[in-house]
N, C-alpha and C positions, 0 to 999 in steps of 0.2 A: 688543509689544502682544498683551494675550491675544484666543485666537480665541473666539469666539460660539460657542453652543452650537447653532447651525444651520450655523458652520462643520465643526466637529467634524463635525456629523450628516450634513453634505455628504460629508466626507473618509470618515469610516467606511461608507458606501452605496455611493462608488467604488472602494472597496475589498472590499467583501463582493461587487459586481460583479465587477469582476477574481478575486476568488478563486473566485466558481461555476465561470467558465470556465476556470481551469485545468487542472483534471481531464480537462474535456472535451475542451480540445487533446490533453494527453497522449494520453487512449484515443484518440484519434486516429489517433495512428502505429499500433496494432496492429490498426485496422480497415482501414488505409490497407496498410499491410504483410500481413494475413489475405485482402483482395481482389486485390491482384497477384498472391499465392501463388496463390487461387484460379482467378483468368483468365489466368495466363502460366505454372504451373508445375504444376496441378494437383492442387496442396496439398501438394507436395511440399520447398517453399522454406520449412524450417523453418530456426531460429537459436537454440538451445538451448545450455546451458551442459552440458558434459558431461566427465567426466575425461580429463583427456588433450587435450584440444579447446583451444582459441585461447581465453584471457583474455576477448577479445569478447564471446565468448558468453555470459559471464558480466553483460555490459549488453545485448546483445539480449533475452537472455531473457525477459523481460520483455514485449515488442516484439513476442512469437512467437507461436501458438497452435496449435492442433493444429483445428482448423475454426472456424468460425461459430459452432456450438453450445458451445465451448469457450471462446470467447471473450465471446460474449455473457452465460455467466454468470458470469464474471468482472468484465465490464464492470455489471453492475448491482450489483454487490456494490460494485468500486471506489471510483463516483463517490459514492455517499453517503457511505463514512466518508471518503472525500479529504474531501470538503465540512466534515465533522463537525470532523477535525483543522483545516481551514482556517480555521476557524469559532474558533479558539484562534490560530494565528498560523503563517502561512509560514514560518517559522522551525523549528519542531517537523513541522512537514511535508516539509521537506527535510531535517531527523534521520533522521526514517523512513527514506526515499529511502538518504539517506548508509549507514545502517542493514545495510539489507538488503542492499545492495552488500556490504558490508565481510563481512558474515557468509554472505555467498552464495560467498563466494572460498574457505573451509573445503568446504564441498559441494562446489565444484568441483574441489579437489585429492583429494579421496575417496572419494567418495560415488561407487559404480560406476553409476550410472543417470543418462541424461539427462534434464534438465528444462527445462520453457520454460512460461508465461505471467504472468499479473500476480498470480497466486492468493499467492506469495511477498510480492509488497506488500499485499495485499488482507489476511491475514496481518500483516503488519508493522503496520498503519493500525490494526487489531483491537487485537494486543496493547498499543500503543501508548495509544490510547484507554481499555481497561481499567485501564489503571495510570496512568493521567499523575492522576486526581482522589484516588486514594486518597494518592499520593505529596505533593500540593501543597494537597488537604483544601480548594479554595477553590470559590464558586459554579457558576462556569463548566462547570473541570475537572471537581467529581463530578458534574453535567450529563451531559456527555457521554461519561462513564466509565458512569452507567447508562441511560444512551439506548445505547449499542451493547452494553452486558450486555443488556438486555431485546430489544433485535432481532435480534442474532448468534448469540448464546450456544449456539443449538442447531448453531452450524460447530465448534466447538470440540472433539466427539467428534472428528474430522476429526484432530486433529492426533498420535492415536495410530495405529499403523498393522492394528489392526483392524478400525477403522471407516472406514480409505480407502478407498474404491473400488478396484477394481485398474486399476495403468497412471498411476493417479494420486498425483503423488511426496507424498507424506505427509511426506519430508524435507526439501523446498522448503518446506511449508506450518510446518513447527517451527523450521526457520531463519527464515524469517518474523517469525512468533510471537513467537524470541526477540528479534530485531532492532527490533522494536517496542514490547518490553517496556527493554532496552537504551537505547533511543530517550529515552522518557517518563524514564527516570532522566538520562539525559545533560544533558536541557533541564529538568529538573523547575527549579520556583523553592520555595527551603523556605519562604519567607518567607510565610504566609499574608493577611498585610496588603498583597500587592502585588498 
C-alpha cells in the first residue's frame, strides 16, 4: 500500500528531528570531556593524536580540546555544517566521519606535531559540502554546496599554513579538507535524475 503524503511528511519531520540532534550529542562528548579536564585535571587531560602516540588518539582527537575558548569555536562552526550534510543524508555524514579517520592515520604516522579537536571534521564537513553539488549537479546538492561557499569560504585561507595562526595544526585542518573532498566523491550519485 502506498504511503500518504502526510505519511511521508510525517516520516521525513522525524527524521530532520533526529538529525538536528545528532550533532548535538556528538559535541557533547568534547563539552563533557573539556569540563572534567577542566574540574579534575586542570586542563591538563588532553587526548591528541600525535606521532609515535597510541592509535586512540587518533579517535579522541577529536573528543579533545585545548580550553573552552577552543572548543566553543569549533563547536559553532560544527553543528551547522553537521546539520547542512545531514540535511542531504546520514549516510554522506558518516563518509565524512569515516573520512577523516582514515586520512588522520597518515598525520599520525608523520606528521611531528600533535593535534586534537573537531576543527579536522569541521574541515572534512566543509570540503565535503563544497564539492558534493558540483559532483552530483542536482537541486539539493548545489544548495548546499553554496550555502557553505557563501558562509565559510573566508576559513579556507586557514588551510595554508601562512594564514594559521600559530599552535594551530593547519595539517589537521588539510587532512580534513581533503577527507571531505574524498568523502563527496566516494557517496557522490552521478545520476542527476535521482
Amino acid at each position: 500500500m502506498p504511503r500518504t503524503l502526510a505519511q511521508r511528511l510525517d516520516q521525513a519531520l522525524i527524521r530532520l528531528g533526529a538529525n538536528l540532534l545528532i550533532p548535538v550529542w556528538i559535541v557533547a562528548i568534547p563539552w563533557a570531556q573539556e569540563l572534567i579536564d577542566q574540574l579534575l585535571f586542570a586542563g591538563q587531560w588532553n587526548l591528541p593524536m600525535s606521532r609515535g602516540g597510541s592509535l586512540l588518539g587518533v579517535f579522541t582527537a577529536p573528543f579533545s580540546h585545548g580550553g573552552f575558548a577552543h572548543l566553543l569555536a569549533n563547536t559553532v562552526v560544527f553543528v551547522p555544517l553537521s546539520w547542512l550534510v545531514l540535511l542531504k543524508s546520514r549516510r554522506d555524514y558518516l563518509a565524512v566521519w569515516i573520512a577523516v579517520y582514515v586520512l588522520a592515520i597518515p598525520q599520525w604516522l608523520w606528521w611531528p606535531r600533535a593535534s586534537h579537536g573537531l576543527s579536522g571534521v569541521v574541515y572534512g564537513l566543509l570540503g565535503y559540502l563544497l564539492l558534493i553539488g558540483w559532483l552530483e549537479k542536482r537541486p539539493l546538492p548545489l544548495l548546499l554546496s553554496l550555502v557553505a561557499l557563501v558562509a565559510y569560504a573566508g576559513v579556507l585561507p586557514t588551510l595554508l599554513p601562512i594564514f594559521s595562526p600559530p599552535g594551530v595544526s593547519w595539517m589537521g585542518h588539510v587532512s580534513g579538507f581533503a577527507a571531505g573532498l574524498l568523502a563527496a566523491w566516494a557517496v557522490r550519485r552521478d545520476d542527476p535524475r535521482i
